[in-house]
C-alpha positions as MATLAB code, in Angstrom:
seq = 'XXXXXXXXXXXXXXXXXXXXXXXXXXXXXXXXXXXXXXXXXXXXXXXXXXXXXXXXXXXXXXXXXXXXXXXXXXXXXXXXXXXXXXXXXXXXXXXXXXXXXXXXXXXXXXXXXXXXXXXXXXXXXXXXXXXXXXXXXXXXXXXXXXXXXXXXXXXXXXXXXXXXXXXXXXXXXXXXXXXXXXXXXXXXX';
ca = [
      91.018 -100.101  -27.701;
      87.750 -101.242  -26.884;
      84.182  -99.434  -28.716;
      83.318  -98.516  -25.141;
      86.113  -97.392  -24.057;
      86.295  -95.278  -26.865;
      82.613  -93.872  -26.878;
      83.323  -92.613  -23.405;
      84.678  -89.123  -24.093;
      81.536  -89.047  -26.861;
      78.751  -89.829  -24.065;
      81.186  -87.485  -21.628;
      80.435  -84.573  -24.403;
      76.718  -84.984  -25.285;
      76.155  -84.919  -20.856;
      77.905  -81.912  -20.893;
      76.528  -80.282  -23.892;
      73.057  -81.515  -22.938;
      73.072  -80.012  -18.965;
      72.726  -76.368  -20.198;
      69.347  -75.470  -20.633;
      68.984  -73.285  -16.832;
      72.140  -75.244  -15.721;
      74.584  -72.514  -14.155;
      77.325  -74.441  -15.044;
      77.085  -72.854  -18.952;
      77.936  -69.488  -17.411;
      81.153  -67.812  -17.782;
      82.399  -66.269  -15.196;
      85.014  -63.167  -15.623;
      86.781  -60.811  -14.103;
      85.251  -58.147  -13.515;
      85.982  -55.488  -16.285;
      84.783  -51.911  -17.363;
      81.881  -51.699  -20.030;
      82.124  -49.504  -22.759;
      79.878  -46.616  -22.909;
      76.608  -47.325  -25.103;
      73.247  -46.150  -25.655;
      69.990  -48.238  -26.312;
      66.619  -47.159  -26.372;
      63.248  -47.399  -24.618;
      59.717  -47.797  -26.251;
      59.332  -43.958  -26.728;
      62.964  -44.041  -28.685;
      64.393  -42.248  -25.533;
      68.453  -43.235  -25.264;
      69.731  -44.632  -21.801;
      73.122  -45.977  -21.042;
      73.851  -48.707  -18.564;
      75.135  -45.766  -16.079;
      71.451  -45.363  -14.848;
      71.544  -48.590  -13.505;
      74.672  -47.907  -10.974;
      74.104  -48.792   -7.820;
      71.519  -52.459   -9.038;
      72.745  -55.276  -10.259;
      71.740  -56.003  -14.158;
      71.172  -59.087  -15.593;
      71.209  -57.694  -19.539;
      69.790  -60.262  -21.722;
      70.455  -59.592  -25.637;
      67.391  -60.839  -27.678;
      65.707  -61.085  -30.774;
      62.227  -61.655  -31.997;
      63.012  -63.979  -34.688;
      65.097  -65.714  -32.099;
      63.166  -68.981  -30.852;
      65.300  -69.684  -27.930;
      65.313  -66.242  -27.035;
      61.424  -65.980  -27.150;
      61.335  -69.660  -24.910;
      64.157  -68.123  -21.849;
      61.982  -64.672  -21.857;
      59.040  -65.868  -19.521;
      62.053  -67.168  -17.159;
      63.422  -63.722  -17.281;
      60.141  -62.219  -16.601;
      59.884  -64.258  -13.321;
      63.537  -63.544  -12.376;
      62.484  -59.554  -12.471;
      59.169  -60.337  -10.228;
      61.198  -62.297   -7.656;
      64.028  -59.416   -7.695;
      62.867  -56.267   -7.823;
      66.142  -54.604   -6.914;
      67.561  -56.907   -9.774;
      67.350  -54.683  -13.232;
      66.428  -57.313  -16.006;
      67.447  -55.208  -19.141;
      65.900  -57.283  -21.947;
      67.546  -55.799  -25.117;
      66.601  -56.205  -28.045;
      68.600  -56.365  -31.062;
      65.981  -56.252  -34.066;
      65.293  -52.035  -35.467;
      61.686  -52.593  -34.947;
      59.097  -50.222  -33.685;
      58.060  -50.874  -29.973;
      54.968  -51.859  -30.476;
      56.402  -54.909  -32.518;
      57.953  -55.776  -29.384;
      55.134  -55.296  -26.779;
      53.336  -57.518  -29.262;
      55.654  -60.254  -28.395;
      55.689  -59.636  -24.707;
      51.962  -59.780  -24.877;
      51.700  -63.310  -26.809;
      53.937  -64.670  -23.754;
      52.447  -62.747  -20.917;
      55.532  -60.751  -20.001;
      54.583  -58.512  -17.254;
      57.425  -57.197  -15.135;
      60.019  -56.415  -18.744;
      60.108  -53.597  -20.551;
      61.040  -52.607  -24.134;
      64.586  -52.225  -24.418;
      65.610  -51.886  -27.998;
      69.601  -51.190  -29.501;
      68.490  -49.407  -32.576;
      72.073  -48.843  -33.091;
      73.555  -52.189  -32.653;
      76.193  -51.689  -30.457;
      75.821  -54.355  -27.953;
      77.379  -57.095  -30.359;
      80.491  -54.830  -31.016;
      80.482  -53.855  -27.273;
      80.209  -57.330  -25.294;
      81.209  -59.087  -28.416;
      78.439  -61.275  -28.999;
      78.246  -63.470  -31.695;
      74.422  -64.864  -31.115;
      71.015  -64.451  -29.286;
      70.232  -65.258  -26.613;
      72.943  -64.197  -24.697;
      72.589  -62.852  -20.707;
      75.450  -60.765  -18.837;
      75.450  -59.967  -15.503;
      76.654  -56.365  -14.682;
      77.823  -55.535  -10.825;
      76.424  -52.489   -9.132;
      79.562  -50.966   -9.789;
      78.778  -50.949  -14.276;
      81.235  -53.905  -14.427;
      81.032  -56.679  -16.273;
      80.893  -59.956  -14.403;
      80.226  -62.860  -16.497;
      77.448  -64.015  -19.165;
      75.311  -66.963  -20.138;
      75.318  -67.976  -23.809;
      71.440  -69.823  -25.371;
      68.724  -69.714  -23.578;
      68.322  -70.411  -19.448;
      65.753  -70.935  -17.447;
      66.369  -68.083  -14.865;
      64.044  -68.888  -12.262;
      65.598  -72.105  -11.924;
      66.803  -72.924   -8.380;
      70.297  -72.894   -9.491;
      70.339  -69.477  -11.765;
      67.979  -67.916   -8.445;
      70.959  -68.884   -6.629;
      73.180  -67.522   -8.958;
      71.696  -63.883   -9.167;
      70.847  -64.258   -5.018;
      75.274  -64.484   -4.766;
      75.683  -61.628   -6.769;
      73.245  -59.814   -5.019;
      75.258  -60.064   -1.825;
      77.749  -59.298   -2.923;
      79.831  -62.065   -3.508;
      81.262  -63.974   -6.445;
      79.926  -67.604   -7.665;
      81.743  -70.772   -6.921;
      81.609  -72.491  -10.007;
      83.347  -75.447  -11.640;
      87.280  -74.393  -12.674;
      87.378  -77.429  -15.263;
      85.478  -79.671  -17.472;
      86.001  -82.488  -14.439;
      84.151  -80.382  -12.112;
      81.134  -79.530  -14.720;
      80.439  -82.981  -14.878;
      80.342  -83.866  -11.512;
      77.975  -80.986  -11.179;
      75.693  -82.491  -13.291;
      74.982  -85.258  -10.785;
      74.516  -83.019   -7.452;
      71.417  -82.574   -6.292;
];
């Protein structure tokens, strides 16, 4: 077989691979399925669980501020929360620092519309099984899990706007069902 012909699947991959920074195409879908009870914390160490958020959808985003990706998606998110404001944009994050450590961050990057989340207890890796930072999940009104985003997005892209503006009616995403129709979402406009 020809070198071309062989270096196709290669170029195929690094396309692919390459489209996810704020492509919605990196976000997984699933069906929708119960979240196990957990508590985090706010800046004045005061627990809350995901059930005071019933009735809005939450777009959870699990973070850490040794994280460089996560600290280069947060501005998006901080947009995403002014543009929604029925949207809860739960920015969580993972490190057992004091709040103030935190703000300190959201004030180098002029984040104005987030506020401190923090999982002193580290739960949310056991309980959504994450196995890195950033990663995003999308909660329904309902406290179900719907689908998450793994690495950083840019989520006041068009396409991730358009993304939170179907769940937000209501309805669930069309999005590719194979690797086929990935790539040929790469080249729509």
């Amino acid at each position: 077989m020809s070198t071309f012909f062989k270096s196709i699947p290669v170029l195929f991959t690094i396309i692919w691979a390459s489209s996810g920074f704020a492509y919605p195409s990196r976000f997984e879908p699933m069906e929708p399925k119960n979240i196990e009870p957990f508590s985090f914390f706010d800046a004045h160490k005061k627990a809350h669980t995901l059930e005071e958020f019933k009735g809005k959808i939450v777009i959870l985003s699990y973070w850490s501020t040794r994280c460089s990706p996560c600290i280069k998606e947060m501005p998006s998110l901080d947009r995403l929360a002014s543009k929604f404001p029925d949207v809860v944009v739960l920015n969580l994050c993972r490190d057992k620092k004091e709040s103030t450590d935190i703000q300190k961050v959201f004030d180098q990057h002029n984040i104005k519309n987030l506020k401190v989340w923090i999982d002193l207890e580290r739960s949310g890796p056991l309980i959504f099984h994450s196995t890195g930072t950033p990663t995003t999940y999308v909660i329904s009104k309902e406290g179900k899990l719907l689908g998450r985003y793994v690495g950083a997005a840019e989520w006041d892209s068009q396409a991730m706007l358009d993304l939170v503006e179907t769940y937000r009616k209501g309805e669930f995403p069309v999005l590719p069902k194979n690797l086929w129709e990935r790539f040929l979402m790469l080249f729509k406009g």
